[in-house]
KEKE-3310 file (N, C-alpha, C; in steps of 0.2 Angstrom, whole numbers, plus 5000, padded with zeros to 4 digits):
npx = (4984:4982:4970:4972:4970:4956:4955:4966:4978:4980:4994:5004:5022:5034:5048:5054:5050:5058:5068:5060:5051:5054:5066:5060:5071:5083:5077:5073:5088:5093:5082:5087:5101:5111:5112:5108:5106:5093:5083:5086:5084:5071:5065:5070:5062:5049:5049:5050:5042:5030:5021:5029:5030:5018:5013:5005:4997:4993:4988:5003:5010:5017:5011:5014:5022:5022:5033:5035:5036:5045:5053:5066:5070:5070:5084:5090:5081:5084:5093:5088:5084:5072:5067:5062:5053:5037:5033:5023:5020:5021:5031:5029:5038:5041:5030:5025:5021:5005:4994:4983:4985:4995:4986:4978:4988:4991:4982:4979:4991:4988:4978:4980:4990:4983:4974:4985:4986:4994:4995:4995:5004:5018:5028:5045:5043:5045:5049:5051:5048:5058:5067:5062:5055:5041:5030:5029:5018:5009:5004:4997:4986:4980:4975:4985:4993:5006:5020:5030:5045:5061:5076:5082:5084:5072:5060:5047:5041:5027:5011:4998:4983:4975:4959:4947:4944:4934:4933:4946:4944:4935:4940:4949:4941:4938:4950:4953:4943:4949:4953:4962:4955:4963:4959:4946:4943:4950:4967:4974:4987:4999:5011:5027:5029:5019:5008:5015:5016:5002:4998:5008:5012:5008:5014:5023:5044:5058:5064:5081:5086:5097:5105:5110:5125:5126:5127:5112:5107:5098)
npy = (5088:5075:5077:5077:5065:5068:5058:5052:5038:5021:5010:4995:4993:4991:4985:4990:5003:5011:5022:5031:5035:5049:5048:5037:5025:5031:5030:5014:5009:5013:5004:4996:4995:4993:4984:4978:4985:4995:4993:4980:4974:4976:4968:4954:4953:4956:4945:4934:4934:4945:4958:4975:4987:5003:5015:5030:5039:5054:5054:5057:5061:5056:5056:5050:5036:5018:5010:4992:4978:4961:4959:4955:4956:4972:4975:4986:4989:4981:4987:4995:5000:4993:4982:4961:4961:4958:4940:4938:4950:4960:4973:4989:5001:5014:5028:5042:5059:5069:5070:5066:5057:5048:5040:5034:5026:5019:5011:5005:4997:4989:4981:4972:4967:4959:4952:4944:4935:4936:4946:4955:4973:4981:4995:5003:5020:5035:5047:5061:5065:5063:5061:5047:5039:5034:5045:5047:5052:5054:5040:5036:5046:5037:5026:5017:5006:5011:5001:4997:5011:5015:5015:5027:5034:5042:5033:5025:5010:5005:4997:4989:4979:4967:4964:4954:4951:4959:4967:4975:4981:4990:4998:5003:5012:5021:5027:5031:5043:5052:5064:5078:5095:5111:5125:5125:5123:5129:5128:5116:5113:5102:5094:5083:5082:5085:5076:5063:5064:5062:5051:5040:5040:5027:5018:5005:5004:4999:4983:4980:4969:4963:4972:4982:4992:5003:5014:5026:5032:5046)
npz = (4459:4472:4484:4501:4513:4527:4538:4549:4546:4553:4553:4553:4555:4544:4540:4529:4529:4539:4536:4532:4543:4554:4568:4571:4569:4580:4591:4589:4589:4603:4614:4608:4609:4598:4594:4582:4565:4563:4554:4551:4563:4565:4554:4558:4568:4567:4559:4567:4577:4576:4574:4579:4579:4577:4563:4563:4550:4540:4525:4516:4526:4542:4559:4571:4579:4585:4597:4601:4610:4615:4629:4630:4616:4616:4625:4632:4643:4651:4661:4668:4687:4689:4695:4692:4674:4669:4663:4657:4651:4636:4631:4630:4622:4617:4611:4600:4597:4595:4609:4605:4595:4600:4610:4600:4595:4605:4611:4599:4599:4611:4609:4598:4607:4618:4608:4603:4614:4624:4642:4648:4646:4648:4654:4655:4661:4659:4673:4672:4659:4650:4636:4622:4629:4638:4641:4663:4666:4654:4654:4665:4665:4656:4660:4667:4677:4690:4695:4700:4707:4702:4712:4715:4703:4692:4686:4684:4683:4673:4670:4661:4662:4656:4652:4643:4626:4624:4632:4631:4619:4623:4632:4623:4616:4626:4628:4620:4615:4627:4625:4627:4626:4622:4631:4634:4647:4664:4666:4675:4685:4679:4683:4683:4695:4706:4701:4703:4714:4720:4714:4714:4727:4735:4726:4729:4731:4724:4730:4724:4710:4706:4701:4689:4686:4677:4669:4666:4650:4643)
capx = (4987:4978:4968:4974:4964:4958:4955:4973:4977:4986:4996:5009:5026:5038:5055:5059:5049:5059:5073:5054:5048:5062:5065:5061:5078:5086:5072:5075:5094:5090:5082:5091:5108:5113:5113:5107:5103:5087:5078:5087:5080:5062:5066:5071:5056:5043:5048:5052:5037:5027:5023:5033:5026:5013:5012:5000:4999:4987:4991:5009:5012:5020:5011:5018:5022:5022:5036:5033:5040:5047:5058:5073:5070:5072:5089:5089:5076:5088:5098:5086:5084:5067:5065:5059:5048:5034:5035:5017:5018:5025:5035:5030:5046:5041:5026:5029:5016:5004:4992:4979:4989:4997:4980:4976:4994:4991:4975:4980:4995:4984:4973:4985:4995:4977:4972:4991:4986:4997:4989:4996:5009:5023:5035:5050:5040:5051:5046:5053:5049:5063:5066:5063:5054:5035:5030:5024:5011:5002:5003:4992:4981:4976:4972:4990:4994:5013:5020:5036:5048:5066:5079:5089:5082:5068:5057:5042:5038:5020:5007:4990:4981:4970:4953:4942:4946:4929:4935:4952:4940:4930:4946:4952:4936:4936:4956:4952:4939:4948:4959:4961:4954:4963:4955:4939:4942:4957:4971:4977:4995:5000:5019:5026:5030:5013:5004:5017:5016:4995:4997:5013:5012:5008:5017:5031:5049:5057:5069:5082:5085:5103:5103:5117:5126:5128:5122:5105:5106:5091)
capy = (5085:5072:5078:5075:5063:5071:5053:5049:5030:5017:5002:4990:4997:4986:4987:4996:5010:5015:5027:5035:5040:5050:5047:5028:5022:5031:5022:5009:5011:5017:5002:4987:4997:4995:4977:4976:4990:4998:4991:4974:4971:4976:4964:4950:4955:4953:4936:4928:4937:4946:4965:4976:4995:5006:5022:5035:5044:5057:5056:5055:5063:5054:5057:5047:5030:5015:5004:4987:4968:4956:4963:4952:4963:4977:4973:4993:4988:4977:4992:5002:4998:4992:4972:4961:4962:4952:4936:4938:4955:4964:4978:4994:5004:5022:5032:5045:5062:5072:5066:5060:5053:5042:5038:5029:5021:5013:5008:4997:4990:4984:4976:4968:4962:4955:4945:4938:4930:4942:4946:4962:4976:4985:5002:5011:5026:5043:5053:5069:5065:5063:5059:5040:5034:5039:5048:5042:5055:5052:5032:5037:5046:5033:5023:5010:5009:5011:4994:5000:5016:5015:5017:5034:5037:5046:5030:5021:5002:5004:4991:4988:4971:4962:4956:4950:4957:4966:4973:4980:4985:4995:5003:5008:5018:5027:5028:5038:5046:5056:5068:5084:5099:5117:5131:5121:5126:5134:5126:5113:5111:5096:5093:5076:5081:5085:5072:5059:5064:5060:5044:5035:5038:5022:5012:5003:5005:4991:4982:4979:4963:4960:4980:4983:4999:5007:5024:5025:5039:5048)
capz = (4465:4475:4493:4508:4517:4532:4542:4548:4546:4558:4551:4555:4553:4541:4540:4524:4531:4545:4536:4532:4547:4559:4575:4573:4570:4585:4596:4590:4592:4609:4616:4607:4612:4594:4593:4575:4563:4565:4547:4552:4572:4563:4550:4562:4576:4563:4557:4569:4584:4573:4571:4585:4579:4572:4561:4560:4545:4536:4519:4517:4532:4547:4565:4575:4579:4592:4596:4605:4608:4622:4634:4627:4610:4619:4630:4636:4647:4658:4663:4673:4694:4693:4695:4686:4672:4670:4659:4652:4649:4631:4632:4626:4621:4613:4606:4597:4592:4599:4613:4601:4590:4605:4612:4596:4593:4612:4609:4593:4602:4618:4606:4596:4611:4618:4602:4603:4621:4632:4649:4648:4644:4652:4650:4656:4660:4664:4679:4670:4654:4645:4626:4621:4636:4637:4651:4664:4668:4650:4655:4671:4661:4651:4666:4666:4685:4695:4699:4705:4706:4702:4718:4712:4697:4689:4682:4686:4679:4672:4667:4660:4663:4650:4651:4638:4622:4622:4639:4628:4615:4627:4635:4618:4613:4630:4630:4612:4618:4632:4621:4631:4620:4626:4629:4639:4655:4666:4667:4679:4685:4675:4682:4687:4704:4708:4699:4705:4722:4723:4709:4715:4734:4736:4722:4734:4730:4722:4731:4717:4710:4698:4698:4684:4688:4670:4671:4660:4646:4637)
cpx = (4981:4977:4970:4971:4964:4958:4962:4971:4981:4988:5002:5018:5033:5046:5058:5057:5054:5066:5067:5051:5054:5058:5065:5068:5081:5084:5075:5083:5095:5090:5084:5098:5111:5115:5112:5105:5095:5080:5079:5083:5073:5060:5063:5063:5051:5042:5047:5044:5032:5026:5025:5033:5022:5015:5007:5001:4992:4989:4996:5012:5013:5016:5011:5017:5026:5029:5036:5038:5042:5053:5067:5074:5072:5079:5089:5087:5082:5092:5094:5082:5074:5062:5064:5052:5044:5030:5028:5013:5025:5027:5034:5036:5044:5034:5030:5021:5011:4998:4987:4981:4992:4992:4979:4981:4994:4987:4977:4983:4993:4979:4977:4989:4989:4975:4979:4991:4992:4991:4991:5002:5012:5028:5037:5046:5045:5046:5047:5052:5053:5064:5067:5060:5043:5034:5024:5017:5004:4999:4996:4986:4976:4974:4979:4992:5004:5014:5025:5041:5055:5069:5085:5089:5075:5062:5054:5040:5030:5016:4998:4988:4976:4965:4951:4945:4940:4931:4939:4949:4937:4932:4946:4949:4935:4942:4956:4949:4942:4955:4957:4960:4956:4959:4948:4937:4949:4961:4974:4986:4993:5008:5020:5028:5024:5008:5006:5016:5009:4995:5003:5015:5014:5012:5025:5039:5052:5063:5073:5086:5090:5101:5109:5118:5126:5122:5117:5108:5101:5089)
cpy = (5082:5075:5074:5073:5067:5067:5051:5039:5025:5010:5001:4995:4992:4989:4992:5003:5016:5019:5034:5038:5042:5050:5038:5024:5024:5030:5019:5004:5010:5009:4994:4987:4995:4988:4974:4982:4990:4992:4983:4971:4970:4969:4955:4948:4953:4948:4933:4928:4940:4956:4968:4983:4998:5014:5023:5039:5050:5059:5052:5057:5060:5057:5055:5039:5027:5011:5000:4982:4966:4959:4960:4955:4969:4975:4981:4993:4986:4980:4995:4999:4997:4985:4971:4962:4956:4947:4937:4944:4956:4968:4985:5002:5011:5024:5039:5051:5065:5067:5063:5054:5046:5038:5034:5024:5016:5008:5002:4993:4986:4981:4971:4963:4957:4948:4940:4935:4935:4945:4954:4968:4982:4993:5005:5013:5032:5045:5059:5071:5066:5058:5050:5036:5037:5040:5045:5047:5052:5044:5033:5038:5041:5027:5016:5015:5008:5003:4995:5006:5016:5020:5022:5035:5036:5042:5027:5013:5002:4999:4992:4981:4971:4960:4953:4954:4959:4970:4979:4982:4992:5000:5010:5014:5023:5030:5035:5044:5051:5059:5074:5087:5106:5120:5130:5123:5128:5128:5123:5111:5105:5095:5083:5077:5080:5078:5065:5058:5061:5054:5039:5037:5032:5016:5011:5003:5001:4991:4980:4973:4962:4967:4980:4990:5004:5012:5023:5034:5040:5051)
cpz = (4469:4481:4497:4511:4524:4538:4544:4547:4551:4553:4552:4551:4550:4539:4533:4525:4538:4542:4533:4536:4553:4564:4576:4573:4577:4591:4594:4592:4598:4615:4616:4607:4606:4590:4587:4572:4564:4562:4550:4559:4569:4559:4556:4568:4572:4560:4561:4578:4580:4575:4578:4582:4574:4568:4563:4556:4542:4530:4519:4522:4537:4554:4569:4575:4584:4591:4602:4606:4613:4624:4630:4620:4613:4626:4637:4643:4652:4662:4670:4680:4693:4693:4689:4683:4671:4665:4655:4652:4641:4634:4628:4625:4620:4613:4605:4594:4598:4603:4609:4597:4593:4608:4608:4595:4600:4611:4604:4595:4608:4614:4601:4603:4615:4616:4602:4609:4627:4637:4651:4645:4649:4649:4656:4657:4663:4667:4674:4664:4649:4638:4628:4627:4635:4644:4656:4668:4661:4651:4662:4667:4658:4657:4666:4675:4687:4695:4705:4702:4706:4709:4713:4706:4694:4684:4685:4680:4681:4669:4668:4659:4659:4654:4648:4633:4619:4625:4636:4623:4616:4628:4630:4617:4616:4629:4622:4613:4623:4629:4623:4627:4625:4627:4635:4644:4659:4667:4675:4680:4684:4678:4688:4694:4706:4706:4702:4711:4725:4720:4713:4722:4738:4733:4728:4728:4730:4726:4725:4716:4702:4696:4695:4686:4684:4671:4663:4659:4645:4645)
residu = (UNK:UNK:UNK:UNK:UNK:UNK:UNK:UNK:UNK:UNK:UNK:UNK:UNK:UNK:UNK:UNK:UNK:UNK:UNK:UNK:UNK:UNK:UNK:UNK:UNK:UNK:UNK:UNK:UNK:UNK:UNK:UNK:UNK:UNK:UNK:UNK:UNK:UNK:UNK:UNK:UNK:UNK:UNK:UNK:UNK:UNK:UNK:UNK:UNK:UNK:UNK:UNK:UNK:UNK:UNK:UNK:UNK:UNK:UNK:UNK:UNK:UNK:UNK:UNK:UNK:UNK:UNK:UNK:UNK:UNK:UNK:UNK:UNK:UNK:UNK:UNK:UNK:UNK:UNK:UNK:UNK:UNK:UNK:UNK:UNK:UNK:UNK:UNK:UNK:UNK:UNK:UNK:UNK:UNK:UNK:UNK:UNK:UNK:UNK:UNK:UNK:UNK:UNK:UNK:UNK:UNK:UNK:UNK:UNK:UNK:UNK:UNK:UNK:UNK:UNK:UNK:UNK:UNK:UNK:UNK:UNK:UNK:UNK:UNK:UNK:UNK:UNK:UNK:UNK:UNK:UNK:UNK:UNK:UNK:UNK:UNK:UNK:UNK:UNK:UNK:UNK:UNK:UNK:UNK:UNK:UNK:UNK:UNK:UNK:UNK:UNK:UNK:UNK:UNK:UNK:UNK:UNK:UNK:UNK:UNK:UNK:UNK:UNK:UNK:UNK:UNK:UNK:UNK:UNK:UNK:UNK:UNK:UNK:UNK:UNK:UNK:UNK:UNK:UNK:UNK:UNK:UNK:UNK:UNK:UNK:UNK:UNK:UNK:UNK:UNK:UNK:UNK:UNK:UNK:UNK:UNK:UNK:UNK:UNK:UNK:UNK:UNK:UNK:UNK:UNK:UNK:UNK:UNK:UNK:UNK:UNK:UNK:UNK:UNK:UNK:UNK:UNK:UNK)
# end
């Protein structure tokens, strides 16, 4: 038997892989409402825009992965009360894995979306953490600020601005660099009321703008 490397690895995530790592179809599903099979959206998004998610693997082992691309790829988005998004930002749709693992998968796609000329990127984030969305406490963490908070429901629209891509190089190495280790020191309540209450105090409340009524799942 060949060893297990113990480096994990990141790369581009191509459409015949996606009945390979679970969970990515039903994202994908999720946020393009079903509009195309999984393998085929992937398909599609990568010819025609270019790459739109990451793996991380160690070995053959899956630990998680990113899913991206332009707001009109993800239609999902348009459902949920919080203005518009903004034309020279991507869309970050998912990660997927534990917090290091995400940390790395951000990191690639702000540097990719960067080198493609984007000024920046955006996401859905849930307040309460619910499946398919990324939360929006680990989005703080990582330093991506509030823009606005949906009116009656549980979701903030976050974003991280670009500037030079040595600046987004820099980011990445610190955004890696800051993978919480338990055990360190006592534990801090981590809950999104509290976190939310001293972070998004101040993000204004979006007036809303061609609010669709269709009740948001997940």
């Amino acid at each position: 038997m060949r060893p297990i490397p113990f480096i994990p690895t990141v790369a581009e995530i191509s459409a015949g892989e996606v009945g390979d790592i679970q969970g990515l179809g039903a994202v994908i599903s999720y946020w393009t409402e079903g509009t195309l099979p999984a393998e085929e959206w992937l398909d599609e998004v990568i010819a025609s825009w270019g790459p739109a998610g990451y793996v991380m693997r160690r070995g053959e082992e899956v630990l998680g992965f990113a899913v991206y691309g332009l707001p009109e790829h993800l239609p999902r988005a348009g459902r949920y009360p919080l203005g518009p998004l903004d034309e020279d930002c991507a869309l970050l749709a998912y990660l997927e894995g534990d917090a290091r693992t995400r940390r790395h998968l951000l990191a690639r796609v702000m540097r990719d979306l960067r080198l493609r000329g984007f000024s920046g990127v955006e996401a859905i984030a849930s307040d309460l953490g619910r499946s398919r969305h990324v939360p929006t406490t680990f989005l703080l963490e990582s330093g991506w600020k509030p823009v606005r908070r949906g009116l009656g429901c549980p979701y903030t629209l976050m974003r991280a601005n670009f500037g030079s891509t040595v600046e987004v190089g820099e980011f990445a190495r610190g955004l890696v660099g800051r993978v919480k280790l338990p055990g360190l020191k006592a534990p801090v309540p981590n809950t999104p009321s509290s976190i939310l209450a001293r972070v998004l105090r101040d993000a204004p409340a979006n007036v809303p703008v061609r609010v669709r009524t269709t009740r948001v799942r997940g």
